[in-house]
N, C-alpha and C positions, 0 to 999 in steps of 0.2 A: 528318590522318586520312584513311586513304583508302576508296573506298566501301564495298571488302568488309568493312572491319573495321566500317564503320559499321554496315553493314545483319547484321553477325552479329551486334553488341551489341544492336542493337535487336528484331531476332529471339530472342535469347537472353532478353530482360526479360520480353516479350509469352508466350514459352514457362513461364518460371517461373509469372507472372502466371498463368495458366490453369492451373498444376498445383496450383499453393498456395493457399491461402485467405489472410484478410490476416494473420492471427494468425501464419502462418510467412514470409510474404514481402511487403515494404513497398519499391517503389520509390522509390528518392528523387526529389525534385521539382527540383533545380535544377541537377544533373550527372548522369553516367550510372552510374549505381550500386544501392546499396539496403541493404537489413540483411533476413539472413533470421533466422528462429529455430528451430532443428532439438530436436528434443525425440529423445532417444536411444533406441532401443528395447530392452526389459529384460526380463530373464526372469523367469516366474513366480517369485513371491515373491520379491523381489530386497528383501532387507533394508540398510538404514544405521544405521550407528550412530555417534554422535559422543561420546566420552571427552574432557572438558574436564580437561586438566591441568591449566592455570593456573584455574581454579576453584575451589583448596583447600576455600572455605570456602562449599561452597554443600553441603548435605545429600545431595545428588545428582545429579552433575555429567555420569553418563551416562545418553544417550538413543539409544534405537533402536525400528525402527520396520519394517514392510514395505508400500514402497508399488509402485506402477503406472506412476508416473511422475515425471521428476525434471527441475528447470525447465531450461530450454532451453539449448544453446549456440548463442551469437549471432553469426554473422558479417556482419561488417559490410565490405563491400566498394565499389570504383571502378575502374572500365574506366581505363585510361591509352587515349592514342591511339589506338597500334601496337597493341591488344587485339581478336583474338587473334593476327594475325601473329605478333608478335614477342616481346610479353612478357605477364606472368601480370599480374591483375585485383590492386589493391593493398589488402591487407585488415586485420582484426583482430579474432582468436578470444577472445570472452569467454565468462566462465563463474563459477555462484556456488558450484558442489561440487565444478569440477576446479582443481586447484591451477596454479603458472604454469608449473612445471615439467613437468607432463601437461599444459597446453595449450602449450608450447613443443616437444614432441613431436609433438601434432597439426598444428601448424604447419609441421614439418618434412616431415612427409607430405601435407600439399598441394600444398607447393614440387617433391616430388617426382610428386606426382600431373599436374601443372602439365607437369613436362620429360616423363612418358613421354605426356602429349597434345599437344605442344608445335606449334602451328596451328592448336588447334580451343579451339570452348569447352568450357570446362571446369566452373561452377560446381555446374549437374547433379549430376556425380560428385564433388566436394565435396560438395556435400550428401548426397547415398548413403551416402558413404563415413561421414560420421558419425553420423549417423543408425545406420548398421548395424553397425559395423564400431569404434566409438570403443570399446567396454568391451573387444573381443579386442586391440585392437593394442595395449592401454594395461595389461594383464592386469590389469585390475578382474572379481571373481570378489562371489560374495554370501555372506558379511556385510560391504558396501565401508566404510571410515570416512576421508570425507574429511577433507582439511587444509585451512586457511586461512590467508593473511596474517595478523598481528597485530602489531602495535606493532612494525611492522620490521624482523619477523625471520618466516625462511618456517619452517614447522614440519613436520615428518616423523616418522614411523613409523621406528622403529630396522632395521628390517627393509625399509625402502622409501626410503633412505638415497640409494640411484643412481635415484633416480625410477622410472620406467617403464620399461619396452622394449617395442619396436613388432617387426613381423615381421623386420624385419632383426637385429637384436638388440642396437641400438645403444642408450644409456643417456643421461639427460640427470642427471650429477651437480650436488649443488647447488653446487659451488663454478665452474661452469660459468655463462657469460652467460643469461640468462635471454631469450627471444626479446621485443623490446619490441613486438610486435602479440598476445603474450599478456597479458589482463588479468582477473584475479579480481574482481569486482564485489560482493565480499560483505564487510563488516566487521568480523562477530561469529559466533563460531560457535553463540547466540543466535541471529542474525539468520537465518542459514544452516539453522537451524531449522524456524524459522514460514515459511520461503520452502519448502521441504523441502514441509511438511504440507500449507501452503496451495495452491501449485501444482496435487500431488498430486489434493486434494479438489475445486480446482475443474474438472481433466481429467474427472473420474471425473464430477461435475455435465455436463462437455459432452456425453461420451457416452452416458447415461445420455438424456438429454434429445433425442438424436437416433433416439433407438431407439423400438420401438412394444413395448406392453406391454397383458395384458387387466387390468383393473379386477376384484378378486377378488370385487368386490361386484355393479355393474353389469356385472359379465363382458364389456362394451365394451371394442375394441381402442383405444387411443389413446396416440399419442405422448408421450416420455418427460417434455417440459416442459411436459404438463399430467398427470403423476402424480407422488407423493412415495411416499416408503419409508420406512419405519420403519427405522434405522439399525442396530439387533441383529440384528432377525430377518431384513430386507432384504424382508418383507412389500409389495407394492406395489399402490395401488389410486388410483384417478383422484382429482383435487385434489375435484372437484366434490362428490363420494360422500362423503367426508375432510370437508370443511369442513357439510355437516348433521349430520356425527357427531358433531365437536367444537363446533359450536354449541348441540345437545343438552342434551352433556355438562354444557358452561358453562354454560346456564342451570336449569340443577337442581342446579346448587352444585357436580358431580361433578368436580373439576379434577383429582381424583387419579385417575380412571380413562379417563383418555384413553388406554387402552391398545391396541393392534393390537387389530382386530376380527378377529382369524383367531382359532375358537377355540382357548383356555386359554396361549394365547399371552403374555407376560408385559411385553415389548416396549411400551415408553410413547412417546410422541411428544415432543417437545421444545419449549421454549418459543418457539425458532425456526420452528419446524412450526406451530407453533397460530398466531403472531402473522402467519405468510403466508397462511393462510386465510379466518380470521377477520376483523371487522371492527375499528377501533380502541377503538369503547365495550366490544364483546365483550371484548377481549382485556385489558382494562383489568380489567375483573371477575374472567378468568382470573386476571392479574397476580395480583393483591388476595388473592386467596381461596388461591393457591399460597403468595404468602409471608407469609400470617398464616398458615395450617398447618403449613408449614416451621419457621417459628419457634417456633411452641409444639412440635411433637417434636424439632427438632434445631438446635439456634441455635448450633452451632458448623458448619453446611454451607454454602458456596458453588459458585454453578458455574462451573464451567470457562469463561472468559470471550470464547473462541475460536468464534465464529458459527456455524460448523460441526460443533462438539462441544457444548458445554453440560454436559457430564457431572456430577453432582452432587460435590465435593470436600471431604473430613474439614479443617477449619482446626486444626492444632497449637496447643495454649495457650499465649500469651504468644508465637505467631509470626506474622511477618506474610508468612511464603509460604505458596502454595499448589502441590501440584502433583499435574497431572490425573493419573488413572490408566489411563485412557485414550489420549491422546496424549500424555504424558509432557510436557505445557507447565507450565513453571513461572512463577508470576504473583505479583505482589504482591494480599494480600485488601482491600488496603485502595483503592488505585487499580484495580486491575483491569487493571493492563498487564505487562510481560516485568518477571520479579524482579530489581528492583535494590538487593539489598541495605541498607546502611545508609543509602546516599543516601535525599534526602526524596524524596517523589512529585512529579511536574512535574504542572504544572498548565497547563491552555489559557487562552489571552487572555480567552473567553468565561464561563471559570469564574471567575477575578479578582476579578470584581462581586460571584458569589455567597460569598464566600470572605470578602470585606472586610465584606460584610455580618453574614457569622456570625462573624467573628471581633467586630465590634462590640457586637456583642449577646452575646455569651458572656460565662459566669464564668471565674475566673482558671484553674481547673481544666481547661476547655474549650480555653481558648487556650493554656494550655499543652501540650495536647495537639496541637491544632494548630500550634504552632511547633515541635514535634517532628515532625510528619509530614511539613508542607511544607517547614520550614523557615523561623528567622528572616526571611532574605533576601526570601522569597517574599510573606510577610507582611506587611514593609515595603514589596514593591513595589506591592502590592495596594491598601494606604492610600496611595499617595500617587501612585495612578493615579488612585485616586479623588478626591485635592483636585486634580490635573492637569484631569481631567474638568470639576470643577465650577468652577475657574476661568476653562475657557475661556469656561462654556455662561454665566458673565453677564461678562465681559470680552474678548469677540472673536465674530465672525462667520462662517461659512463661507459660502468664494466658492463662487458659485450654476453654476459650469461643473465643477468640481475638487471643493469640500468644504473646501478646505484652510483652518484656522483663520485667520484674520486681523483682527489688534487695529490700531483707530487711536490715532493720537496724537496729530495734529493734519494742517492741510492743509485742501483741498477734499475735496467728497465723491466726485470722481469717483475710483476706488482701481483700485489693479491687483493684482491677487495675485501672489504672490511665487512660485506655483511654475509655475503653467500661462499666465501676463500674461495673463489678462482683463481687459478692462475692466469694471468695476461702478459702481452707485447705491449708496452706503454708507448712504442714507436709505430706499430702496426695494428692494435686492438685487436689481433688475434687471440685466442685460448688456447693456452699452453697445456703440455700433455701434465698430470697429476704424479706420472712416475718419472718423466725427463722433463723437467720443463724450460733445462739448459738447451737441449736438445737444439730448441730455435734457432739462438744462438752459434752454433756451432756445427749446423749442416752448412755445407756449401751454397746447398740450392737456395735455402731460404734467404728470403728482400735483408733479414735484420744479421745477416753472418757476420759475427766480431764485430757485433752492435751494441755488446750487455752494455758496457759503459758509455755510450758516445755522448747522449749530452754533457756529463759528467768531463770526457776528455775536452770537449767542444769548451766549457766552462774555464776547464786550465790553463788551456791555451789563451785564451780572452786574460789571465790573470798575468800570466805571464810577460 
């Protein structure tokens, strides 16, 4: 590497570094490289909407939506030597709403971006260029619906067949090599979803938060991440002024008027809203008092299980989807995660316990229910995690470095664990020294002196 190319690479990081924040650009630590993440800029009201064909049997398999922002295209790059002399920075364009075929395009315009700079750096204008210029060169226009891989096969629009075209006017068909430094990073057009909204919501939280705003109440100017907004009306007034409001409210029973203070305003706060405010006893009363209300007027309602939404949801009889009308997210009512049809609900390692418990305790009717929900399999793994459990806790030990269970059988008591070799006291669960670990054994002071063998002697004796 010679010095110019050194000191332009190293000039060229230090330059990014100071233009980006970490969120768009992360230097690597042990080569000269990095991964930026460029978030594309979009035009007012820039809607998406995603048509699940293979969906047949879902109630409502299309979603759309208008957001602000849409999650990033990631480039991930490394200097070669000769960089910038001689050759281009060796990279790879991913992305979870452009397909491989549109970023196999973009790819092809950096390469070309690359020869018309050919001697200088260039990542800068990579990044410009996508950032500003990805939706014209790719003719993505608003209502976009993207594609995704699926089970192996790329999927198209009939009408979008020769992929893209860029200013030149050249086409990337699908029967054409696909560039292998493009990669789609998404699995489900599901998935591609909640990434979609989440994103979206949480940009709109950054900015939001960096902006100053007056308090409608206290008329005080202050910063956006100490005020909240009422999501309908977009109402905003300082955290401080909000949470005497809603502690009020909550302690004179009033959980259903936690409404925007602007009058006749109709606009409620959400149960995300009150539980940031409020304290945990507070909010616990809240809880309580909304869903005994709730259920005495409407006991087929759920909310929308999505942190950012909450929006109240009609449950269909005899179904176990839900789906918001608000953000079009569709959930199971019974788990409260992405509708998975007839599959059972999954359940966490941490729920296991409570699961085998209430399956124990239930009538035949109960558990019938619940081996329909979770499923047989789940059910059994459940119980007989739980005799796993209770056989270790009175037939084996955890070594005192690790944790890792360990039964004896016979031998002395100094033991080594089988997964991390510590040495240990099988009688004291003490850790023995690595250079004496007779030592124990054989100091006066120590609880285990002329103890290597005792169970062992304790046993003979019993035989004899």
């Amino acid at each position: 590497m010679s010095s110019e190319d050194k000191e332009a690479q190293e000039d060229e990081l230090l330059a990014l570094a100071s233009i980006y924040d970490e969120d768009e650009f992360k230097r690597a630590q042990s080569v000269q490289g990095g991964e930026t993440r460029i978030s594309v800029d979009l035009p007012p009201n820039f809607t998406v909407c995603v048509n699940d064909h293979l969906a047949e049997n879902l109630q409502n398999s299309k979603f759309q939506c208008t957001v602000s922002f849409l999650p990033p295209i990631v480039l991930n790059f490394e200097f070669p030597a000769n960089y910038p002399s001689a050759s281009p920075p060796v990279f790879t364009l991913s992305s979870k709403w452009l397909s491989r075929a549109q970023l196999s395009v973009l790819c092809k315009r950096l390469d070309n971006l690359w020869e018309e700079n050919r001697g200088s750096v260039v990542l800068f204008a990579w990044m410009q260029f996508l950032k500003e210029e990805t939706l014209a060169y790719l003719n993505i226009s608003s209502p976009y619906e993207p594609k995704i891989r699926e089970q192996g096969k790329e999927h198209y629009r009939l009408d979008e067949e020769a992929a893209c075209a860029g200013e030149s006017g050249a086409t990337a068909a699908p029967e054409e090599v696909l560039d292998t430094r493009a990669v789609q990073d998404i699995e489900s057009l599901s998935s591609l979803i909640r990434e979609i909204l989440d994103f979206d919501q949480a940009q709109k939280e950054k900015c939001f938060n960096s902006k100053m705003y007056m308090c409608n109440i206290c008329f005080s100017e202050k910063l956006g991440s100490e005020c909240m907004y009422f999501i309908n009306c977009r109402h905003i007034y300082c955290k401080s002024c909000l949470k005497d409001y809603f502690e009020i409210q909550i302690k004179d029973g009033q959980v259903h008027c936690l409404n925007c203070p602007e009058p006749e305003c109709p606009s409620v706060a959400t149960p995300g809203q009150v539980k940031e405010l409020v304290d945990e006893e507070l909010f616990a009363r809240y809880d309580r008092l909304l869903l005994q209300s709730s259920l005495d007027l409407m006991a087929d309602v759920v909310n929308c299980p999505r942190p950012c939404c909450q929006t109240p949801v009609m449950q269909e009889p005899s179904c176990t989807m839900g789906i918001c009308s608000r953000c079009n997210y569709a959930f199971c009512t019974l788990c409260k995660m992405t509708y998975h049809g007839v599959s059972p609900c999954k359940v966490t390692a941490e729920k296991l316990i409570d699961l085998n418990r209430e399956y124990l305790e239930a009538d035949e009717v109960t558990k019938q229910f619940l081996e329909k929900r979770y499923g047989k399999g789940v059910i059994r793994k459940a119980l007989e995690e739980m005799e796993s459990t209770e056989w270790l806790a009175k037939n084996s030990k955890s070594c005192p470095h690790c944790g890792t269970p360990i039964q004896k059988f016979d031998g002395c008591n100094k033991m080594t664990c089988t997964a991390c070799r510590q040495y240990f006291c099988w009688l004291c669960m003490r850790p023995l020294s690595r250079a004496s670990p007779y030592m124990h054994f054989n100091d006066a002071a120590s609880p285990c002196f002329d103890r290597l063998f005792y169970a062992m002697q304790n046993d003979t004796d019993e035989d004899d």
